[in-house]
N, C-alpha and C positions, 0 to 999 in steps of 0.2 A: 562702882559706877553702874547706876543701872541702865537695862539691855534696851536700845533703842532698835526696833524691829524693822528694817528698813521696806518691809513687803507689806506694813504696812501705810508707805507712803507711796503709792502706786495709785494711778487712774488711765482711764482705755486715751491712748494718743495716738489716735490711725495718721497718716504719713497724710491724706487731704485736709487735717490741720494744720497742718505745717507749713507756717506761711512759708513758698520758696523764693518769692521776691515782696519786697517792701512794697506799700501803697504810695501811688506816683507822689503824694503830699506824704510826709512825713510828717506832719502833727494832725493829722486827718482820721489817723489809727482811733478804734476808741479806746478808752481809757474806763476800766470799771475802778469803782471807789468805795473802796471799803472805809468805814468807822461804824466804831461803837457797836459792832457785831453783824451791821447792815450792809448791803450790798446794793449799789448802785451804778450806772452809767452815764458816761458824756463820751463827749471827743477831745481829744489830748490838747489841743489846742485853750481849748478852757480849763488845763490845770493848775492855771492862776487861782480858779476860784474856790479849790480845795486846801490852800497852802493860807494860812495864817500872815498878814501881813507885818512886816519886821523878821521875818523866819532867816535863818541860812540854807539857802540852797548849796551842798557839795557838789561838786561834779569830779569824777577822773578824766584827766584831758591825755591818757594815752592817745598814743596814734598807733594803729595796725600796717606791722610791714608786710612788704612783698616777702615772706621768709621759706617758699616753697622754691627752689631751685631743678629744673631736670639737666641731667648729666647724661651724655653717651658715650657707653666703652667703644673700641675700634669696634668688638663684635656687634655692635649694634644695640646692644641691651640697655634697654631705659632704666636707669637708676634718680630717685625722687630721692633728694635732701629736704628736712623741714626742719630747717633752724628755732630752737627753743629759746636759749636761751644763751648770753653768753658767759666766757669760763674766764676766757683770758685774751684781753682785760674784762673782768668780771663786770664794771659798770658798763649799764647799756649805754649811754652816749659815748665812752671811752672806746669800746666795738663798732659803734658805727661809724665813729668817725676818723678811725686809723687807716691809714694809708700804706702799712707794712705787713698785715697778718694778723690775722684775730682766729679763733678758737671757739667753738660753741656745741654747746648738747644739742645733738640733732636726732629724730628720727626718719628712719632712712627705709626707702620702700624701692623694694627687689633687691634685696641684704647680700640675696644667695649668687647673684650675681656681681658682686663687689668681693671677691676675696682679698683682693691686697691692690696694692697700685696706687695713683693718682690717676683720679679721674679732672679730665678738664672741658670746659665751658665756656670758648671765648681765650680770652683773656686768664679767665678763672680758674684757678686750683684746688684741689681737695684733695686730702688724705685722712685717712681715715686713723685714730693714735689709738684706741680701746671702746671696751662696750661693758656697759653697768645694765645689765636687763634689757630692757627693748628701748635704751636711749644709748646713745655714741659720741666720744669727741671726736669731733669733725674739724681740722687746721685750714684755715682757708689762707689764699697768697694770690696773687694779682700780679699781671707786668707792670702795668699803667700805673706807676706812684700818684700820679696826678688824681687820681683818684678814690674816693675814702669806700669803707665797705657798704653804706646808706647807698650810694650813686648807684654800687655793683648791684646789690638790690633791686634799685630802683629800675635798671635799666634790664635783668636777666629773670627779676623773681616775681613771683604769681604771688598772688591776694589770698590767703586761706581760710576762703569762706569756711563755715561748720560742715562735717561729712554729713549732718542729717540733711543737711539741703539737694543730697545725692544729684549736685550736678558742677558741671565745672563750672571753673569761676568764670566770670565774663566783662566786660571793660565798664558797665553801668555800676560792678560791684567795686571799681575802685572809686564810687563818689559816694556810694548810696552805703558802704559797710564800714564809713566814717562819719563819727559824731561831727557836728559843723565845730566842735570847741575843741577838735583832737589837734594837738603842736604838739607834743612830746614822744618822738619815735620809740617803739620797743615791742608793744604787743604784736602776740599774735594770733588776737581774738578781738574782736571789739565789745568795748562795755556796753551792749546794747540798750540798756537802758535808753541811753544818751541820745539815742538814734532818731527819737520822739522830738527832739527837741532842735526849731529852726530858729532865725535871728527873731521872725518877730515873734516867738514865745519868748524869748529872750527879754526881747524888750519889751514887752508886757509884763514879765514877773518885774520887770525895775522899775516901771510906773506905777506899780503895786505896791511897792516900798519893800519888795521879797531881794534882800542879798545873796548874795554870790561870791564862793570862792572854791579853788581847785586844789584837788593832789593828783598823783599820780602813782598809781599800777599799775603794771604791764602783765597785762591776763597772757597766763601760759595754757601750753594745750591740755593742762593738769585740771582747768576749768571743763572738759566733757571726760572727765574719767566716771565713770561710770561706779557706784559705791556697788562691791561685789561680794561683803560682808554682810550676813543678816545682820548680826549688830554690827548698828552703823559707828558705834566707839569706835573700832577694831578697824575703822577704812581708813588708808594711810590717805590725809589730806598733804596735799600739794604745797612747797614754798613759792612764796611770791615777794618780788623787789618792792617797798613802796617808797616816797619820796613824798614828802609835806612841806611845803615853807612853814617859815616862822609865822611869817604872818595870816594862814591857814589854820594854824593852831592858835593864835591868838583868838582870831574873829569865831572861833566853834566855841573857845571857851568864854569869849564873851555873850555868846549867842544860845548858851545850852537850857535845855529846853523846850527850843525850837529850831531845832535839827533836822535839815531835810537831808536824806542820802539819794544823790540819783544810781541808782543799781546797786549791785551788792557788790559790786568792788569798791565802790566807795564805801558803803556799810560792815566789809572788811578792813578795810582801811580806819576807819573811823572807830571802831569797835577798838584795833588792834593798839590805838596810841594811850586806852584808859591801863591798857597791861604794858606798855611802855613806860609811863610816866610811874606806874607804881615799882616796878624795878628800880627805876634810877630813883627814887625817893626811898628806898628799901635794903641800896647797896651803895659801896663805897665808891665812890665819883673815879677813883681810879680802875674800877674795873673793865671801865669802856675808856682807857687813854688816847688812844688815838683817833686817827682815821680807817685804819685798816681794820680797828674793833667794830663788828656788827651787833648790834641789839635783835637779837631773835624772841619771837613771841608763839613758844608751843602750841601744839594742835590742843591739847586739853589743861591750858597749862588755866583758862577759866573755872575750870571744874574743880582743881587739885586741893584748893585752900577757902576758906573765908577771905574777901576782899571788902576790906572795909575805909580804904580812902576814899573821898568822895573825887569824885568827877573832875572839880575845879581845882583842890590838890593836885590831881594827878596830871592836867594839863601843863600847870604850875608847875613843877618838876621836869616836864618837858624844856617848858620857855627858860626856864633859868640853868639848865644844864646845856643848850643850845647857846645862851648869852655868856655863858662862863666859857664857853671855847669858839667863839665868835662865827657860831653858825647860822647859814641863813636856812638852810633846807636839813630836816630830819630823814637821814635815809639809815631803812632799816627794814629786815625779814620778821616775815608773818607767816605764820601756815594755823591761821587761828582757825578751830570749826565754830559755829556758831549751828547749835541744831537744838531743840528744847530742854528747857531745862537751865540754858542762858537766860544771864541776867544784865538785860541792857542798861549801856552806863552814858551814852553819845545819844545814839539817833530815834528820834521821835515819830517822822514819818518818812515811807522808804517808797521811792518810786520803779519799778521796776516790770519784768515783761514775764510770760508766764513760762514754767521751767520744765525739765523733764520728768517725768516718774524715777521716782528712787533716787534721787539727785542728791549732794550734799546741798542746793542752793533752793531745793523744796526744804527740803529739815531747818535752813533758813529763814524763809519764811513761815513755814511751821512754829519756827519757835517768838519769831516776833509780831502773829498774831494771836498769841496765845493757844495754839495747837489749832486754830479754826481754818485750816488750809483750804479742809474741804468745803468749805463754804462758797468762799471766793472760787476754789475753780468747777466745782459743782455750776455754779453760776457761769462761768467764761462756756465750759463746755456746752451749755443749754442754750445759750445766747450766741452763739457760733464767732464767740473771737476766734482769731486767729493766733498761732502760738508758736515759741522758741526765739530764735534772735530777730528776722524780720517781721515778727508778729504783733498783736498789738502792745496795751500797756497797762498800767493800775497805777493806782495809787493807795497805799497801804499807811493806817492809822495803828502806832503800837499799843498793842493789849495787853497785859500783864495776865 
């Protein structure tokens, strides 16, 4: 595999670009426009008029919880829980919505001060069961039956904004660090993409004749991991939950070719079902029997082989192995990298906001502008967008 040098995907990003709060309009950001190697500007609100009429728009309709919890021992010492992700019950609406006790990978801030014990919060329990690295299961338990772990959340835990925003969260970030289209609880990151977009862009791409349909990823804190390998092969990429209706997958496969991804979790997402469909068309129907069988789709498992089914195959093998066990939603693990050198199989054009230096989600779009990275943010930088999650937006034409 060859050595993708990740020092070479670096550019100067001083902290007074970093937009720290969103612009009071939300489709107001501008929006630079890339095709055909060109580079150009508008404002987000007119990104109807870059999208092909009849097109699919994706979008991820996670929703960002409150998953930062603080705890005090008798001695006084602040201990910080930041719920990741859960164990047990492993599905995210099954965690949030249990009333008995749930489990979850946490990382946990002032470690040295939690040696052993249950720490409580209210009502709330925690104990603390093992440690894999710098992540922890964390048992959580509650008095109040009447209430599910979402409510505890909702009523005890903080909004976790990105740490590059170096400030605390504040109660404008629990309206303004949710897409207007997020219903599906679990993340703990928002798909900022998504953030761009109000009802009436909404309802202007549908007067356009541009469709619409959603999945769902729950971005984990595995999205600012930082790639600390010069080859970026060699950087362990993050799993992630995803979840597709049937009818998500149908409408992409009837619509391929004019694929729009809003953010790169959807363009994970949507990427990871062309390596889904070719497993279950590739392997015996019995090797995923159940429910409790996952479908996982490796960090390089793009790279390993020649893929030569086509797109609407591989769709196809999705819808008819979901129809043979009377599925309505595809849920199934990803930890796919996309960085160049990928060969896109789904998305056409990717809407998205500008990223960190050295990022796995720069090697991203690195690779689906055809390496011309520096182009587009050569340009963002000279033109004083603003950058990271409340920052502005683009829209990106794919280059081969």
């Amino acid at each position: 595999m060859e050595e993708i040098r990740i020092s070479e995907y670096d550019y100067p990003l001083t902290d007074e670009r970093i937009a720290k709060y969103p612009l009071p309009q939300r489709d107001h950001s501008k929006l630079l426009v890339y095709r055909d190697g060109n580079v150009s500007e508008d404002r987000f609100y007119n990104v109807g008029d870059y999208i092909a009429p009849k097109s699919l728009l994706v979008y991820n309709n996670t929703r960002v919880i409150p998953a930062r919890m603080v705890f005090h021992k008798d001695t006084g010492a602040r201990i910080e829980i930041f719920c990741l992700e859960p164990l047990a019950p492993k599905d995210y609406q099954l965690a949030l919505s249990t009333t008995d006790g749930c489990t979850w990978k946490c990382m946990i801030g002032n470690l040295k001060k939690w040696k052993s014990g249950i720490l409580t919060n209210g009502i709330l329990h925690a104990e603390r069961l093992s440690t894999n690295g710098n992540t922890h299961e964390v048992h959580f338990t509650w008095d109040d039956t009447n209430m599910s772990f979402a409510q505890l959340l909702d009523s005890m835990g903080e909004l976790p904004i990105p740490p590059y925003l170096n400030r605390p969260t504040e109660e404008s970030d629990k309206t303004t660090y949710q897409t207007v289209y997020s219903r599906i609880k679990g993340s703990v990151a928002a798909p900022t993409a998504g953030l761009h977009f109000t009802e009436a862009v909404l309802d202007d791409l549908r007067k356009r004749g541009i469709k619409t349909t959603e999945l769902t990823l729950h971005v984990g804190a595995g999205t600012f991991q930082p790639v600390k390998t010069e080859d970026a092969n060699k950087h362990t990429m993050h799993t992630e939950i995803i979840a597709v209706p049937k009818q998500a997958i149908q409408d992409v496969k009837d619509n391929l070719g004019h694929i729009v991804a809003v953010g790169t979790t959807s363009m994970r997402t949507l990427e990871s079902l062309y390596f889904i469909g070719e497993q279950l068309r590739n392997t015996e129907t019995t090797a995923f029997p159940d429910s409790d069988s996952i479908i996982h789709v490796s960090q390089h498992e793009p790279y390993e082989k020649p893929h030569m089914l086509s797109t609407a195959d591989s769709l196809q093998a999705i819808l008819d192995y979901m129809a043979a066990r009377n599925l309505s939603v595809l849920h199934a693990e990803t930890q796919i990298m996309i960085r160049p050198g990928y060969t896109f199989h789904v998305v056409d054009q990717l809407i998205t906001n500008f990223h960190q230096p050295k990022s796995t989600l720069l090697l991203l779009v690195s690779a689906f502008v055809g390496g011309d990275w520096h182009t587009i943010y050569d340009y963002a930088l000279a033109h004083d967008f603003r950058f990271l999650s409340y920052g502005d937006s683009s829209i990106l034409n794919h280059k081969s």
